[in-house]
RODO-2510 file (C-alpha; in nm, 4 decimals, decimal comma):
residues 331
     n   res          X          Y          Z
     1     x     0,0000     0,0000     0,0000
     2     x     0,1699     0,3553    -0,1119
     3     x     0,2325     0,5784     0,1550
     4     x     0,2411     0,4019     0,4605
     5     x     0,5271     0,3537     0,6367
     6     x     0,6157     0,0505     0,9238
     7     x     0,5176     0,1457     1,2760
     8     x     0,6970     0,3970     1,4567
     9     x     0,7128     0,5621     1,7822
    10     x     0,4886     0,8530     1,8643
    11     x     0,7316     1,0832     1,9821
    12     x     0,7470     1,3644     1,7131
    13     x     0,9114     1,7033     1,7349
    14     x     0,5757     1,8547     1,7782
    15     x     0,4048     1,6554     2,0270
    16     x     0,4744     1,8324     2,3665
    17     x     0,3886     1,7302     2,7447
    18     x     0,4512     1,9956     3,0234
    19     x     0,6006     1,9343     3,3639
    20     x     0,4385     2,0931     3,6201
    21     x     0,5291     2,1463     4,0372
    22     x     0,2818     1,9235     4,2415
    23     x     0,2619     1,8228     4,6169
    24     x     0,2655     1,4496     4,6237
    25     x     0,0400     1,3384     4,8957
    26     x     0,1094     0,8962     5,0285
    27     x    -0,1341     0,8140     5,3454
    28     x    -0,0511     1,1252     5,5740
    29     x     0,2606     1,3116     5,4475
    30     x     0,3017     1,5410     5,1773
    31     x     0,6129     1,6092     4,9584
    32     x     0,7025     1,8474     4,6718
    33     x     0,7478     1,6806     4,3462
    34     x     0,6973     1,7294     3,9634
    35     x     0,4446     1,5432     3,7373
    36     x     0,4405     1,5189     3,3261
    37     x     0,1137     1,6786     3,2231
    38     x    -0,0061     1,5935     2,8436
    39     x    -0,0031     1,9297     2,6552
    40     x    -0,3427     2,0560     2,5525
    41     x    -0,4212     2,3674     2,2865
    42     x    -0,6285     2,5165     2,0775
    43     x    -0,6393     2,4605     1,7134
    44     x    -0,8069     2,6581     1,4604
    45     x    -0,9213     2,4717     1,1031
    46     x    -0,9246     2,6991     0,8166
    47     x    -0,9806     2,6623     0,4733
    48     x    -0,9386     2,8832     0,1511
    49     x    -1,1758     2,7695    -0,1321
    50     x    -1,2940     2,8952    -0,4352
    51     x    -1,2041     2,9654    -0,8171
    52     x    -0,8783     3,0778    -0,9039
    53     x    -0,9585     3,4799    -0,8594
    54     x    -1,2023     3,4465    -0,6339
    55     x    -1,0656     3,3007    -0,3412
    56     x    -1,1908     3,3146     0,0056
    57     x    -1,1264     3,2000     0,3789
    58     x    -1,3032     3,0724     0,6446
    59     x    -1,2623     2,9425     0,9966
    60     x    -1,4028     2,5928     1,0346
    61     x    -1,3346     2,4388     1,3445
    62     x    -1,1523     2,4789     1,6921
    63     x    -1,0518     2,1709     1,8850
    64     x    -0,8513     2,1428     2,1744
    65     x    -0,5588     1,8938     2,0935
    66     x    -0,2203     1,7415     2,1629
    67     x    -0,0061     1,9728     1,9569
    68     x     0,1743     1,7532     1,6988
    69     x     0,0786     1,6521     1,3663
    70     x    -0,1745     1,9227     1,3047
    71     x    -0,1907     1,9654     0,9336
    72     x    -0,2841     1,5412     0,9414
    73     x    -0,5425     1,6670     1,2316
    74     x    -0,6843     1,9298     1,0184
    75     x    -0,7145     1,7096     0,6872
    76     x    -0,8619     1,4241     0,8451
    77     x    -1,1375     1,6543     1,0027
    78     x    -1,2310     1,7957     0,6918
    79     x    -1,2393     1,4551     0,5063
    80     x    -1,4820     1,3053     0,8242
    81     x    -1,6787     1,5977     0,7438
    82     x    -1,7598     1,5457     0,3816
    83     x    -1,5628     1,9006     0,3081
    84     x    -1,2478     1,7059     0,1376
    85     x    -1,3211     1,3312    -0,0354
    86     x    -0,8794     1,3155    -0,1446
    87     x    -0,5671     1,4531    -0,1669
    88     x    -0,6456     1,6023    -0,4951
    89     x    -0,8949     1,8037    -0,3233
    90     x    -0,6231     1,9658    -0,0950
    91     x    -0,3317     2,1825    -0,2803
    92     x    -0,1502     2,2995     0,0342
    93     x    -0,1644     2,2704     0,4131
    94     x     0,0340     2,4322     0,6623
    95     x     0,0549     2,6050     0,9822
    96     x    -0,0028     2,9591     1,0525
    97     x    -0,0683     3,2175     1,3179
    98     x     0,1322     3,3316     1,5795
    99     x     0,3047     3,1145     1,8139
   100     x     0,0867     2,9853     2,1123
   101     x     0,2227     2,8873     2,4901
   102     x     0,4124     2,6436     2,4018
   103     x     0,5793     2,8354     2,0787
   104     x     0,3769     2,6672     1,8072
   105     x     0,1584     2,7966     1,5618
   106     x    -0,1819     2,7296     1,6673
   107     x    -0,3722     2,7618     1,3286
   108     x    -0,3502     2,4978     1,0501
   109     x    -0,4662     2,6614     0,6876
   110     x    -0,5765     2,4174     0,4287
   111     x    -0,6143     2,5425     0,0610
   112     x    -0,9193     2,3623    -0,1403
   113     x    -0,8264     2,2770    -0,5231
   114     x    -1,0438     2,5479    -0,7398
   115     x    -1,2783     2,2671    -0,8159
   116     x    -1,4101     2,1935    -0,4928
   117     x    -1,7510     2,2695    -0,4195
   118     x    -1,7859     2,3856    -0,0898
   119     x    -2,1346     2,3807     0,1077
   120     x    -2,1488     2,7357     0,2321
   121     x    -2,5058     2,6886     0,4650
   122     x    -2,2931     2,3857     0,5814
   123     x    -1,9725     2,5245     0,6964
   124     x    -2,2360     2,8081     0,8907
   125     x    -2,2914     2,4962     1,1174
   126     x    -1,9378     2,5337     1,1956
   127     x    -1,8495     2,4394     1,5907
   128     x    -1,6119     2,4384     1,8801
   129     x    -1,5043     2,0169     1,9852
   130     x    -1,3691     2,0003     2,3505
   131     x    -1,0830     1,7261     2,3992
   132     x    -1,3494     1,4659     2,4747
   133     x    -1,6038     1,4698     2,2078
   134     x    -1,5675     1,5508     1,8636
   135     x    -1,9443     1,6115     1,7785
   136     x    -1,9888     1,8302     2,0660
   137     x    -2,0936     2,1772     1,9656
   138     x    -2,2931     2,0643     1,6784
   139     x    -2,5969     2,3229     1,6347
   140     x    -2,8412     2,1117     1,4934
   141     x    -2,8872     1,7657     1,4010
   142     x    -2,8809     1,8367     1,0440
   143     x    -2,5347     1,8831     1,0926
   144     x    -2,3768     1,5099     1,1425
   145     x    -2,2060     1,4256     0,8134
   146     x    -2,4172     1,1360     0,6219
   147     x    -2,2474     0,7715     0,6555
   148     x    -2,2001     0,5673     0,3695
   149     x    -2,2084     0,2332     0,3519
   150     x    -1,8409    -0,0071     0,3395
   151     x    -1,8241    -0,1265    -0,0337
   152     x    -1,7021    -0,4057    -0,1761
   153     x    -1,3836    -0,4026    -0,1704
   154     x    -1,3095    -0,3511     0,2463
   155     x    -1,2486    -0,7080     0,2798
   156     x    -1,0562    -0,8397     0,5715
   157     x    -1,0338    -1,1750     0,7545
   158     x    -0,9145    -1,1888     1,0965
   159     x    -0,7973    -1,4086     1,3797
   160     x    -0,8965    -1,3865     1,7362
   161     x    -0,5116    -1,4493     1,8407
   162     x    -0,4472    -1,0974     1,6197
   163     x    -0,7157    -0,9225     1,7784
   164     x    -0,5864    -1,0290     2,1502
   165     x    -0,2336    -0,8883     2,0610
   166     x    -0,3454    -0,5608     1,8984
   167     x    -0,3088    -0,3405     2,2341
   168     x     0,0025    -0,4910     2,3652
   169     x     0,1464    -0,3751     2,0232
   170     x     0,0330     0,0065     2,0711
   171     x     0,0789     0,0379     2,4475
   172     x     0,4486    -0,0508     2,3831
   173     x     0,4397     0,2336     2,1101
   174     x     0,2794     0,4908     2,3456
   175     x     0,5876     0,7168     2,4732
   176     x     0,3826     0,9907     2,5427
   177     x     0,1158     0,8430     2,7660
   178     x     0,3647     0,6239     2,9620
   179     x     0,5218     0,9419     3,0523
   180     x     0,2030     1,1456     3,1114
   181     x    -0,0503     0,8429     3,1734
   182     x    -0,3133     1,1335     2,9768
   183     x    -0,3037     1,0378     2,6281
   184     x    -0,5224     0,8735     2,3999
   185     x    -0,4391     0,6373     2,0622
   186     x    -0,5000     0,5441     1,7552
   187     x    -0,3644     0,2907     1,5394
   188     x    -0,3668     0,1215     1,1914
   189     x    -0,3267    -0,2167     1,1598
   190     x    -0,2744    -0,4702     0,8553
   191     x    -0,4404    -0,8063     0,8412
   192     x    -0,0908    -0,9700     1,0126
   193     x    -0,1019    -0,7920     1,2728
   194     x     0,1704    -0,4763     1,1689
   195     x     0,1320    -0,1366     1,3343
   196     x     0,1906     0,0636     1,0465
   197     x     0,1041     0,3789     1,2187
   198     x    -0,0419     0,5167     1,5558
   199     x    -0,0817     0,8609     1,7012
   200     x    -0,1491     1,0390     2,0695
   201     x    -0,3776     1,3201     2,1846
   202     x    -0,5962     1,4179     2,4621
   203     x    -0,9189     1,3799     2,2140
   204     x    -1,0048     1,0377     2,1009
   205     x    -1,1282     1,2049     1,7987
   206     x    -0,8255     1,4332     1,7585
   207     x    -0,6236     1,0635     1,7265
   208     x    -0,7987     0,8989     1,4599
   209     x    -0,8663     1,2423     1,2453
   210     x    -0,4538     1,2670     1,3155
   211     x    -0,4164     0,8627     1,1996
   212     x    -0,6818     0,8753     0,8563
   213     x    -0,5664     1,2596     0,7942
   214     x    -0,1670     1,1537     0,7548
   215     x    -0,2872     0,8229     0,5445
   216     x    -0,5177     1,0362     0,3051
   217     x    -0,2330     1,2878     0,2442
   218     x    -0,0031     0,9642     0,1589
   219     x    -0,2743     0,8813    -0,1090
   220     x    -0,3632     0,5930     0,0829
   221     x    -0,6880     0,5882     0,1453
   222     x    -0,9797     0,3974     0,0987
   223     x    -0,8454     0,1740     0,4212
   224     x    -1,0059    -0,1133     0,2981
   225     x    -0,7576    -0,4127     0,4291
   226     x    -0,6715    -0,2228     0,7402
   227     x    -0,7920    -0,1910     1,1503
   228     x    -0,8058     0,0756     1,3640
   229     x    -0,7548     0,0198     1,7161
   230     x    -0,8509     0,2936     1,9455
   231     x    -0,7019     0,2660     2,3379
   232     x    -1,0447     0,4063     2,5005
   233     x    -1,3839     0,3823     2,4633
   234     x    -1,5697     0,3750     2,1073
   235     x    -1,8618     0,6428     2,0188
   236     x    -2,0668     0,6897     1,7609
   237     x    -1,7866     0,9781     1,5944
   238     x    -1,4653     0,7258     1,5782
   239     x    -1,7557     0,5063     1,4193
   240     x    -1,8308     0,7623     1,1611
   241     x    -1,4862     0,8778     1,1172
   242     x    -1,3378     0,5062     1,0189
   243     x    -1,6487     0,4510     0,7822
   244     x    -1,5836     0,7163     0,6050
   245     x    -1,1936     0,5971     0,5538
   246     x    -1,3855     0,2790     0,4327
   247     x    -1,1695     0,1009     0,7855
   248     x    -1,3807    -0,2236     0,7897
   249     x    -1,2491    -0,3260     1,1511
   250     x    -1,2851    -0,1226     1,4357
   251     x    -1,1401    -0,2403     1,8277
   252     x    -1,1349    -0,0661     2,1128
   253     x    -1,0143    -0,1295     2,4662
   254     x    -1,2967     0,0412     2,6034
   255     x    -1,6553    -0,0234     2,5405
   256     x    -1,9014     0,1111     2,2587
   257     x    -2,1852     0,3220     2,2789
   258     x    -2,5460     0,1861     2,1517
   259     x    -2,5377     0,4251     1,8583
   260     x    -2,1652     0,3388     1,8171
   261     x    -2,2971     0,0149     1,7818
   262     x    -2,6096     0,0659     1,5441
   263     x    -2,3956     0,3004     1,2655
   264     x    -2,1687     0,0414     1,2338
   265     x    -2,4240    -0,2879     1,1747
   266     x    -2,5930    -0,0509     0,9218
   267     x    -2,2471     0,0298     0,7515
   268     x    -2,1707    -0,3115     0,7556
   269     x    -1,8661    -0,2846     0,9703
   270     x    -1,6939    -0,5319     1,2374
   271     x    -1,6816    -0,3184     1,5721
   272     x    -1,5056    -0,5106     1,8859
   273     x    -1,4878    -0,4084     2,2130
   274     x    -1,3508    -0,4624     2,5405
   275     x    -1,0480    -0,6132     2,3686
   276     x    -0,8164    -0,6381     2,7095
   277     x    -0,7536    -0,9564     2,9779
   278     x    -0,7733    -1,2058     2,6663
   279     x    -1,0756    -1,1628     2,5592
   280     x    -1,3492    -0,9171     2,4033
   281     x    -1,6864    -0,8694     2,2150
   282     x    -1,8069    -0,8452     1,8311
   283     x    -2,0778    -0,5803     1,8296
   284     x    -2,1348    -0,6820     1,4386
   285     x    -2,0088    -0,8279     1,1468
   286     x    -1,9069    -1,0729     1,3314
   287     x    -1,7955    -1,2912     1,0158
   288     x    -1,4779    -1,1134     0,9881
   289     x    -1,3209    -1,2653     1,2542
   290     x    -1,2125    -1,6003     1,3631
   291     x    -1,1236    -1,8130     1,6363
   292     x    -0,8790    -2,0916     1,6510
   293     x    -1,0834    -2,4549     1,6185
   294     x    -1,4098    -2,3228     1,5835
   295     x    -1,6136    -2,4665     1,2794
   296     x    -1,8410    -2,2696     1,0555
   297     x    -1,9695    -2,1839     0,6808
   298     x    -1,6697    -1,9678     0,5144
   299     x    -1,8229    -1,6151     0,4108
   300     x    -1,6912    -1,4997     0,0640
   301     x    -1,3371    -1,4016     0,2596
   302     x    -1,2462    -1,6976     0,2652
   303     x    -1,3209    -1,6712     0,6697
   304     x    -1,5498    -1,8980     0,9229
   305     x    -1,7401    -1,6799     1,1221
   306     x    -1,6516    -1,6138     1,4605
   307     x    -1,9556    -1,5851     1,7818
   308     x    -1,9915    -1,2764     1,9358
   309     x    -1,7063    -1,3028     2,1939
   310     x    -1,3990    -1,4546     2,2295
   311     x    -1,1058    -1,5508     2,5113
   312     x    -0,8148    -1,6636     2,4411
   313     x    -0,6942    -1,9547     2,7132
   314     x    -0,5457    -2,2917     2,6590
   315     x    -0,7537    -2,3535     2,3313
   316     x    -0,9571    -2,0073     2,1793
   317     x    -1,3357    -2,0513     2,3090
   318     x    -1,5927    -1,8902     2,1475
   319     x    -1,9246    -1,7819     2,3869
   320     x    -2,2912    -1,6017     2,2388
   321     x    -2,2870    -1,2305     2,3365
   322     x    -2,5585    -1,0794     2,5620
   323     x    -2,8658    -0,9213     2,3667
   324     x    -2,8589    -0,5571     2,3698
   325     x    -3,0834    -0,4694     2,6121
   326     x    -3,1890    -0,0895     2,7766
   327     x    -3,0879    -0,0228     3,1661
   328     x    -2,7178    -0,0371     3,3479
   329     x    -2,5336    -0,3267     3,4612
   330     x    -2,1962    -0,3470     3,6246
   331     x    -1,8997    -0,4802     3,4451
***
């Protein structure tokens, strides 16, 4: 696949964490000491659109981010959005705007090819996404970008023994959060297992708009033979986001939301959950994965369907998820 490198660290020039004085309190005494804080930001998104001539700017978005990476950040927000569908659609992007706090430029300014149509009524829904929600902001419901559906080609076949290993493989890759402990990831995957590339921030969202956003400026995108693994929980946004990469696998550490869950049966794609302690759960398209022993009708993958959740022990054993059901319940 062109573009995409083998996995590195996450450590970048960019990427900054902040160490800050703190009194360090064990049972009764107190101490002086110094903690590594993850650095958070503003970013502005803007774009210049338009016919050659007739050019004009606008602000987009603000998020609050890990600084690091931001022209991927910027691009894979506008292609989540439905603003951007390539790289043809982008001629430059780079960072502008006086230095912030931390002495980096704080605003990322991506210019649209002459050809690209932009939606003006839609960019007036423009909005401001904290570090924990990338949808948050959103003034009307009109707003959330449609989903397609995964086509034909985002094919992928799976073991359970890959899925297991997936987080010990980004955990040892996260530099950042082992120092700070306040990072999330996310990470692309090959059907072996590779990390082929990962990224950090303190927005879930910020991470997998960094991950797609550097792969669609490689001209490597549609994802369709790759995973995304995201170290936290999975809502209905990193959903969205991988969808519209065409990612047909999506795992997470954490849990899923129910609408998390519903987007990605309709699209057709395989969301997992829970993947920690050996074991985890296939929200749908369950079909893509496999588990070691099991028998079952091969789907045109070439792959035996997998139940709805697997642990790995002596021998892989596969167990019927719960039914989705309304209420709480303690894990």
């Amino acid at each position: 696949m062109p573009g995409i490198s083998p996995a590195r660290a996450l450590v970048t020039p960019d990427v900054r964490f902040v160490d800050v004085s703190v009194e360090r309190v064990r049972n009764e005494a107190r101490a002086p000491g110094e903690d590594a804080l993850a650095a958070e930001e503003p970013l502005e998104i803007r774009i210049e659109y338009g016919p050659v001539g007739a050019r004009r700017r606008r602000s987009v978005s603000v998020t609050m981010r890990t600084p690091g990476a931001d022209v991927a950040l910027a691009v894979g927000f506008l292609f989540a959005e439905g603003i951007i569908r390539d790289a043809d659609d982008v001629v430059r992007a780079s960072s502008c705007g006086p230095p912030g706090k931390l002495g980096l430029r704080n605003v990322v300014r991506v210019e649209l090819a002459p050809g690209v149509s932009v939606d003006e009524q839609r960019l007036a829904r423009n909005f401001v996404s904290n570090s924990a929600c990338g949808l948050c902001g959103k003034t009307s419901l009109a707003a959330l970008p449609p989903t397609p559906r995964l086509g034909r080609r985002a094919r992928l076949a799976l073991s359970a023994e890959l899925v297991h290993g997936l987080p010990d493989t980004l955990r040892r890759a996260q530099a950042v959060f082992e120092r700070t402990g306040g990072l999330h990831a996310a990470a692309l995957f090959d059907a072996t297992g590779r990390m082929l590339d990962a990224y950090e921030d303190v927005g879930r969202h910020n991470a997998v708009d960094k991950l797609i956003g550097a792969q669609l400026l490689a001209r490597a995108t549609p994802l369709t033979k790759y995973v995304i693994l995201v170290s936290g929980r999975a809502g209905y946004e990193l959903v969205q986001k991988a969808i519209v990469a065409q990612i047909p696998v999506l795992a997470a550490v954490g849990a899923p939301s129910s609408l998390a869950a519903q987007l990605a049966a309709a699209a057709d794609m395989t969301l997992i959950g829970f993947v920690r302690d050996n074991r985890f759960n296939i929200y749908s398209g369950a079909r893509r994965v496999t588990c070691r022993g099991e028998d079952g009708e091969h789907d045109d993958m070439g792959a035996a369907p997998c139940a709805e959740s697997c642990r790995r022990g002596v021998d892989d054993v596969c167990m019927p998820a719960a039914p989705l059901r309304t209420g709480t319940r303690r894990r």
